[in-house]
C-alpha positions in Angstrom: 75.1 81.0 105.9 77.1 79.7 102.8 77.2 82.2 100.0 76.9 79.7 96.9 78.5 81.6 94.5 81.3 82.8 96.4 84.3 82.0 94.1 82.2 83.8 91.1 81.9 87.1 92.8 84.6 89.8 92.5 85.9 91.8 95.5 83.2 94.8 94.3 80.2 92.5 94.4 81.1 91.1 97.8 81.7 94.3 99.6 77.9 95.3 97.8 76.6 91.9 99.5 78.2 93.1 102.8 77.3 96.6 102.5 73.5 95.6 101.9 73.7 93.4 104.9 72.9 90.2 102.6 75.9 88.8 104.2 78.5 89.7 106.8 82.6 89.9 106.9 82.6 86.7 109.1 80.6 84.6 106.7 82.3 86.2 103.7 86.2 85.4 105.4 85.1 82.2 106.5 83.8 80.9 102.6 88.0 81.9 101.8 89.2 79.9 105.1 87.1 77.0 103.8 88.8 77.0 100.0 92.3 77.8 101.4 92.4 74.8 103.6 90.7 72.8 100.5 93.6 73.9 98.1 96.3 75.0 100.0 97.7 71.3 100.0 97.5 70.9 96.7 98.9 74.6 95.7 101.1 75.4 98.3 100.5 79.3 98.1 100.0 80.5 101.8 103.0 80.4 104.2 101.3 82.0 106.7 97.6 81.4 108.1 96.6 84.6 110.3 92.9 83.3 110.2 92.0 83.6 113.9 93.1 87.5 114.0 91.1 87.4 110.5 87.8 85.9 112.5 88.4 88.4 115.4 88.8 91.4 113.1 85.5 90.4 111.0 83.2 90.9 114.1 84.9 93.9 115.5 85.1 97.0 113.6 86.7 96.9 110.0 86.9 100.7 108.5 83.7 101.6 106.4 86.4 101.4 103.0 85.2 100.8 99.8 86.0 97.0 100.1 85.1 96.2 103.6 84.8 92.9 104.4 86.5 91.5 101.5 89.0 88.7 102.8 92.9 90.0 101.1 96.5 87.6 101.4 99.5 89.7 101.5 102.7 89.0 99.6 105.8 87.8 102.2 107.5 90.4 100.5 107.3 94.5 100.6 104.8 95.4 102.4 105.1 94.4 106.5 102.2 93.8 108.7 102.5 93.9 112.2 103.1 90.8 114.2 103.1 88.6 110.8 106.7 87.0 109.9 108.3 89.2 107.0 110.4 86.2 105.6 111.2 87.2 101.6 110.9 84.1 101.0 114.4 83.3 102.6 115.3 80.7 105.3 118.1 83.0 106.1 115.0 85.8 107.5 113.3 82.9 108.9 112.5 84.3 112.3 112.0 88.2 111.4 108.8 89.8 112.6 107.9 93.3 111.3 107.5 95.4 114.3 104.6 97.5 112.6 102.6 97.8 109.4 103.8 99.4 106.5 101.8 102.4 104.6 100.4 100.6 102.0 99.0 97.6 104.4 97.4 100.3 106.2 95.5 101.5 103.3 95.1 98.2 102.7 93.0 97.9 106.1 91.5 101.9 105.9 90.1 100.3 102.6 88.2 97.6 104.4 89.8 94.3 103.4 90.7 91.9 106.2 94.0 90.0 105.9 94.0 86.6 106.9 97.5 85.3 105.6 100.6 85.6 103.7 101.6 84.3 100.2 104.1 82.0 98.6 107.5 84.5 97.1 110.7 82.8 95.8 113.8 84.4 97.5 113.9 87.9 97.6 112.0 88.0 94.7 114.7 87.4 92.3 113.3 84.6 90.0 110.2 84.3 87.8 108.9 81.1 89.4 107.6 80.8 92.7 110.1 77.9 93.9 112.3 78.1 97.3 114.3 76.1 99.1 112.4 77.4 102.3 108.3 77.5 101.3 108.6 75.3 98.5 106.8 75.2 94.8 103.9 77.0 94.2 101.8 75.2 91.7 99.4 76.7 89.2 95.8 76.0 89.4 95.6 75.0 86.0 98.0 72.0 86.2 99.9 71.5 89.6 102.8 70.4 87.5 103.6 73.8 86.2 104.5 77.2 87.5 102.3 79.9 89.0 104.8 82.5 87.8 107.1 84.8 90.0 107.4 86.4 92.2 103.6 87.0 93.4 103.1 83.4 92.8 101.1 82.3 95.7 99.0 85.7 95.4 98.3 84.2 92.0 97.6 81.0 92.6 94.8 81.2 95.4 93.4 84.1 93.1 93.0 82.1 90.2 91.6 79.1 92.1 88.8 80.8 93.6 90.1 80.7 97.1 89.5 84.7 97.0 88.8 88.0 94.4 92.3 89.4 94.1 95.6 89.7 96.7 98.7 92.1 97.2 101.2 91.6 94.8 104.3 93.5 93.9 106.1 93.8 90.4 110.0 94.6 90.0 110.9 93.7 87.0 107.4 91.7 85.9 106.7 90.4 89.2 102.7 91.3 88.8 102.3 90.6 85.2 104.4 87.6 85.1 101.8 85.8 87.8 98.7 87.0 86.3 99.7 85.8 82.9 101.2 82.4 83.9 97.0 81.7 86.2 94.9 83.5 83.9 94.4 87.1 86.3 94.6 90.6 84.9 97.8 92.3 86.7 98.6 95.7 86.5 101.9 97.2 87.3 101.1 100.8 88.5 103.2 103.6 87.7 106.5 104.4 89.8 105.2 106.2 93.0 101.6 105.7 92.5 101.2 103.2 95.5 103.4 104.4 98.7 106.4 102.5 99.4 108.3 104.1 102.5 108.0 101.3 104.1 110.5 98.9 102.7 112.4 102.0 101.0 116.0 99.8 101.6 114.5 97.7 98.9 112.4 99.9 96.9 115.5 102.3 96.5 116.1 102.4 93.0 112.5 103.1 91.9 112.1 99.4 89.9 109.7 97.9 92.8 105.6 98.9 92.5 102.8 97.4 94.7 99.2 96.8 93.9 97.2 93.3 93.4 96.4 90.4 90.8 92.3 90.4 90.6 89.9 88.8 88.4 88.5 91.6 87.5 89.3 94.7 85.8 87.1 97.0 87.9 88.1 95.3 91.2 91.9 96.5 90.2 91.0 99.9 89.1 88.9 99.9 92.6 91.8 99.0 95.0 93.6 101.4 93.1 91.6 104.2 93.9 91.6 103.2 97.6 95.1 103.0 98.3 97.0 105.2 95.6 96.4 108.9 97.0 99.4 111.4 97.6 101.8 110.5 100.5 103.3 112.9 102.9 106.4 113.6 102.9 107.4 111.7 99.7 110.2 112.4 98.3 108.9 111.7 94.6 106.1 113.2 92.7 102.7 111.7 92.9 101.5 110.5 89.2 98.3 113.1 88.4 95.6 111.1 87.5 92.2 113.2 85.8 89.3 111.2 87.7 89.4 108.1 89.7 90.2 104.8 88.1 87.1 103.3 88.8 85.2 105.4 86.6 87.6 104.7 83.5 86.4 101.0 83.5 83.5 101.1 81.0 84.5 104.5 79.7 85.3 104.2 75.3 88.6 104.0 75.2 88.4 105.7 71.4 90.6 104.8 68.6 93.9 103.8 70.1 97.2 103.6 68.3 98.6 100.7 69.1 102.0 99.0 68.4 102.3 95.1 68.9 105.4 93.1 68.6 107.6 89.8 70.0 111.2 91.6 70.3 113.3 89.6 72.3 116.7 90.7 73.9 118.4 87.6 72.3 116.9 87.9 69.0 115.4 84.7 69.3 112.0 84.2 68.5 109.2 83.4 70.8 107.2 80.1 70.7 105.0 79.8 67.8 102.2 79.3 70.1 102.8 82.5 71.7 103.5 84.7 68.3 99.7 83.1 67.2 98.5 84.4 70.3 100.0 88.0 69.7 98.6 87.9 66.4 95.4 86.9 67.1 95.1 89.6 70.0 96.3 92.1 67.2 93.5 90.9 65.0 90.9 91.6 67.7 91.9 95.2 68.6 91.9 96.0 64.5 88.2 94.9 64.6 87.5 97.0 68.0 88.8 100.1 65.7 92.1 100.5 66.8 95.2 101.1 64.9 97.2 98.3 65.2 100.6 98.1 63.1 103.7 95.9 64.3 106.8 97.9 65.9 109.5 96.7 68.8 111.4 99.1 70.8 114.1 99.3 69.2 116.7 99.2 71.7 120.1 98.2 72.8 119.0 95.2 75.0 122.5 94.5 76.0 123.1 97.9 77.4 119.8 97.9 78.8 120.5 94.9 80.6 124.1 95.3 82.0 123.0 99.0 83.2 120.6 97.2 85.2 121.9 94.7 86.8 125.0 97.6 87.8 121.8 99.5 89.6 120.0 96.0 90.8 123.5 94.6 92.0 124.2 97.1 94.1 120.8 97.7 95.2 120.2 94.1 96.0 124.1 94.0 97.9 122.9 96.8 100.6 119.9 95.0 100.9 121.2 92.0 101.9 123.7 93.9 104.1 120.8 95.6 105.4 119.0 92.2 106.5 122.8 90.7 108.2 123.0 93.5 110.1 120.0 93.5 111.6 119.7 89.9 112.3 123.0 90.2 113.8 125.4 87.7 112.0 126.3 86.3 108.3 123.9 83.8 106.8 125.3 80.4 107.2 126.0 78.6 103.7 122.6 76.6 103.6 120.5 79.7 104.4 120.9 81.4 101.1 120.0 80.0 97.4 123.3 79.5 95.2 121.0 82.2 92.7 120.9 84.7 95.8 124.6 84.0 96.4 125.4 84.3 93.1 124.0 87.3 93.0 125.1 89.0 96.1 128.8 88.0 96.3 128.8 89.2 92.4 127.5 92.4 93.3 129.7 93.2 96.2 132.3 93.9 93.5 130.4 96.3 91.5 131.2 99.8 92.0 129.4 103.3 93.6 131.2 104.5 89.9 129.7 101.2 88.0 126.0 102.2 89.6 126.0 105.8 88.8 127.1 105.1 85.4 124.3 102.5 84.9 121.8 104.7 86.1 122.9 107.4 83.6 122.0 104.7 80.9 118.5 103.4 82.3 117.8 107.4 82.3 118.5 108.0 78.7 117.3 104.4 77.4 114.1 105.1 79.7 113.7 108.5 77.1 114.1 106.3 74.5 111.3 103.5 75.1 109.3 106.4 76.8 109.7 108.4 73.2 107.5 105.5 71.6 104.2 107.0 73.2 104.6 110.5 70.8 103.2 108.1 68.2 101.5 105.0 70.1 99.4 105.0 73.0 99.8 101.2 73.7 102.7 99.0 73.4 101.6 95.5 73.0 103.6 92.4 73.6 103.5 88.6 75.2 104.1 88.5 78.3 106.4 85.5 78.5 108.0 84.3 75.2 107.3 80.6 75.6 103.9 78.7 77.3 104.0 78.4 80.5 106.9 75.9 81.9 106.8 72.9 84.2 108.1 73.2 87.9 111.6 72.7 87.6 112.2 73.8 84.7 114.0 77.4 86.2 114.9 76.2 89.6 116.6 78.7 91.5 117.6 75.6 94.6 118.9 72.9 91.9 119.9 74.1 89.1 123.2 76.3 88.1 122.9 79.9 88.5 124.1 80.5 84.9 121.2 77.8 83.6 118.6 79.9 85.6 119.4 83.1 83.9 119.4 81.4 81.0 115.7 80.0 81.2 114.5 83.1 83.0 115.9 85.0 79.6 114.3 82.5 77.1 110.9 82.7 79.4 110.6 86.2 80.4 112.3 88.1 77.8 109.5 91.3 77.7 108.6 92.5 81.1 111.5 94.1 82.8 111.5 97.6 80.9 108.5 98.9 82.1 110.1 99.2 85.4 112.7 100.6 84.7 111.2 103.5 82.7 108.5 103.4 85.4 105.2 103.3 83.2 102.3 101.5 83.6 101.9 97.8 82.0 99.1 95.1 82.7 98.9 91.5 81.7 95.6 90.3 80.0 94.5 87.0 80.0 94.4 86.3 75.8 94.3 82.6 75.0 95.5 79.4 76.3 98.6 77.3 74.8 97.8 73.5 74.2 99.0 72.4 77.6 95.6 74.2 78.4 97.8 77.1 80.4 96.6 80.6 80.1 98.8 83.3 77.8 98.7 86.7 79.0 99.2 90.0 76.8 101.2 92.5 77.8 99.7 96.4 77.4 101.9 99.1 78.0 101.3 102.8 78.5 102.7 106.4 78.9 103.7 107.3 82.4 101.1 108.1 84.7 98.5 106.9 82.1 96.6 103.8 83.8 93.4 105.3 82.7 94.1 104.4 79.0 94.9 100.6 80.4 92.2 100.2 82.4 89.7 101.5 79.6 91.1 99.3 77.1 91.4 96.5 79.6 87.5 96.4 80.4 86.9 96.7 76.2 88.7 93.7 76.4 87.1 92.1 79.7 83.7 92.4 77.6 84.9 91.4 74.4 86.5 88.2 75.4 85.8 87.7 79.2 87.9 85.8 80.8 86.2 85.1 84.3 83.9 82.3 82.9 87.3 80.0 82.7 87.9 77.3 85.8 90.9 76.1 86.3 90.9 72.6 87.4 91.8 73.7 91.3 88.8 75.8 91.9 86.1 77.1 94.1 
């Protein structure tokens, strides 16, 4: 039995369908099947098609979670999943397998969804644009001429076109937000250690890397959040407190907020006129919700900021690449890495155990610096990227000079990476669309361990100006 409004149901109103018994897991995974082989071609944001385990895990016994039922694509980054290739994107990890599932796929399945595939992820990760020399271009729903954003670009892109309600994305240095802005989803980026992580630790080392999703919805975020963000044992970290469960934050008054908006860019450049409208305009429509809106950057040394963390990243990103040569055995041939990825690696083989330390010294004190802010504001408000969103091609990672991808990924995604590093919680909201017709996302950022202030304000927002009602082009 077809479920004719499939692509306009969230992940919550789904599982409610399932739970009632007005439809079941096979007919629900079999309505995403259907879509992803209708737009896959066209997209190219699934690298891996697990549907057969998918159909034979929908009639046995999927856990009674809060979500059960509810088809889910995981990122071919982070998290493993047993028996499914765990590629990074790389041709050069082209035939590794993970051996088991990591913790947070298994809430993932304790919560109910059923996976059925893996997503589209440049390179390790590394750029803001979700094109490879080994899966290819991802293409945005939107227009298939431009980006889907990076790295949970595939996750994105079958998101926003219908194909399913929201899929396993991971931000480390704007990763989630970058996505979700670029296709029109809400992203959040958790707080460090809210979502488990043991089980890529090599690469989640220095604390940058989160996991959660891009939805549709807010409520379906704040839902998965619930289900999968508990403490872990044995963690070496802290779990963030949280006062009630996230779910019940969505709808809650998020009260007069204080709220500082503003385009700071590390170059001192200034951002498209297109997107400085945009952050105005959003500014103008929290004043008339009743919050405090007033215009004030971070302030910071983005220079030190930035060569502290590519000290920490470099060397971070070196013992992970070591980590993958030894255990496939051998060096990667010259064709099996990006010139980007080599770039990177060979450069930060040079660096230092004394150039890391003192770099993470600085992230620490500059982290007290940006975290200081919230004393007076409870939001942080900026764009998420500082021009609309670009053409494919335009940052590529395979053709184009290392230097000249740095450069665009500077021009293009000048606001995200500091929320990692200080750890706090930051979503992207879909606010507007650019006159290529793309979607522009809003950046909100909040005090560490505060998603519940996001969320809240993030549903105020959801009602105010919804955002679901819009159909990309690629869709249903």
């Amino acid at each position: 039995m077809a479920i004719d409004n499939y692509s306009d149901l969230d992940a919550t109103a789904l599982a409610e369908l399932v739970r009632k018994g007005e439809t079941t897991p096979t007919e629900v995974l079999e309505e995403a099947i259907s879509r992803a082989e209708r737009h896959n071609p066209k997209l190219n944001a699934i690298t891996y098609k697990a549907f057969d385990e998918a159909r034979a895990a929908a009639k046995g016994d999927l856990p009674d979670g809060p979500f059960k039922g509810v088809p889910f694509l995981i990122k071919d980054i982070a998290s493993p999943v047993k028996g499914w290739p765990q590629t990074s994107g790389s041709r050069f990890l082209r035939d590794v397998v993970a051996a088991e599932d990591g913790a947070l796929t298994r809430r993932f399945r304790e919560a109910g969804l059923n996976l059925f595939g893996k997503t589209n992820t440049p390179e390790f990760g590394i750029t803001g644009t979700t094109e490879g020399a080994f899966h290819g271009a991802c293409h945005n729903p939107w227009n298939t001429d431009y980006i889907t954003g990076g790295s949970s670009g595939g996750a994105a892109a079958m998101v926003a076109a219908g194909v399913l309600p929201m899929a396993h994305a991971s931000d480390g240095l704007g990763s989630i937000r970058i996505p979700a802005a670029c296709c029109g989803l809400f992203g959040m980026k958790t707080t460090r250690d809210r979502n488990p992580n043991s089980a890529y630790d090599d690469a989640a080392a220095i604390g940058l890397t989160v996991e959660h999703a891009v939805t549709r919805s807010v409520r379906d975020s704040a839902a998965l959040l619930d289900a999968t963000a508990y403490p872990e044992p044995g963690a070496p970290f802290a779990y963030p407190a949280k006062s009630r469960p996230f779910a019940e934050e969505v709808g809650a008054a998020p009260g007069k907020l204080r709220i500082a908006f503003h385009s700071e860019t590390p170059s001192g450049k200034p951002v498209h006129p297109e997107i400085r409208a945009a952050l105005e305009q959003a500014a103008k429509l929290l004043e008339s919700l009743g919050h405090h809106v007033e215009e004030h950057g971070l302030g910071i040394d983005y220079r030190r900021l930035y060569t502290a963390q590519r000290a920490v990243s470099g060397s971070n990103f070196a013992a992970t690449v070591d980590a993958a040569i030894k255990a496939q055995g051998r060096e990667p041939r010259e064709d099996e890495l990006e010139p980007l990825t080599w770039r990177n690696y060979r450069g930060s083989k040079h660096l230092t155990g004394s150039e890391a330390m003192a770099g993470w010294s600085t992230l620490r004190k500059m982290s007290r610096q940006i975290l200081g802010l919230h004393e007076t504001y409870d939001i942080i408000l900026s764009p998420v990227l500082g021009e609309p969103v670009p053409k494919i091609g335009e940052i590529d990672p395979v053709n184009m000079d290392p230097r000249d991808v740095d450069r665009r990924q500077a021009q293009v995604f000048p606001f995200t990476p500091p929320q990692n590093i200080t750890g706090q919680p930051s979503m992207s909201v879909p606010m507007g669309r650019d006159s290529n017709g793309l979607p522009i996302g809003m950046m909100f950022s909040g005090r560490y361990g505060d998603e519940a202030t996001l969320f809240r304000l993030a549903a105020q927002l959801e009602e105010t100006s919804p955002w679901q009602n819009l159909r990309p082009p690629v869709w249903g």
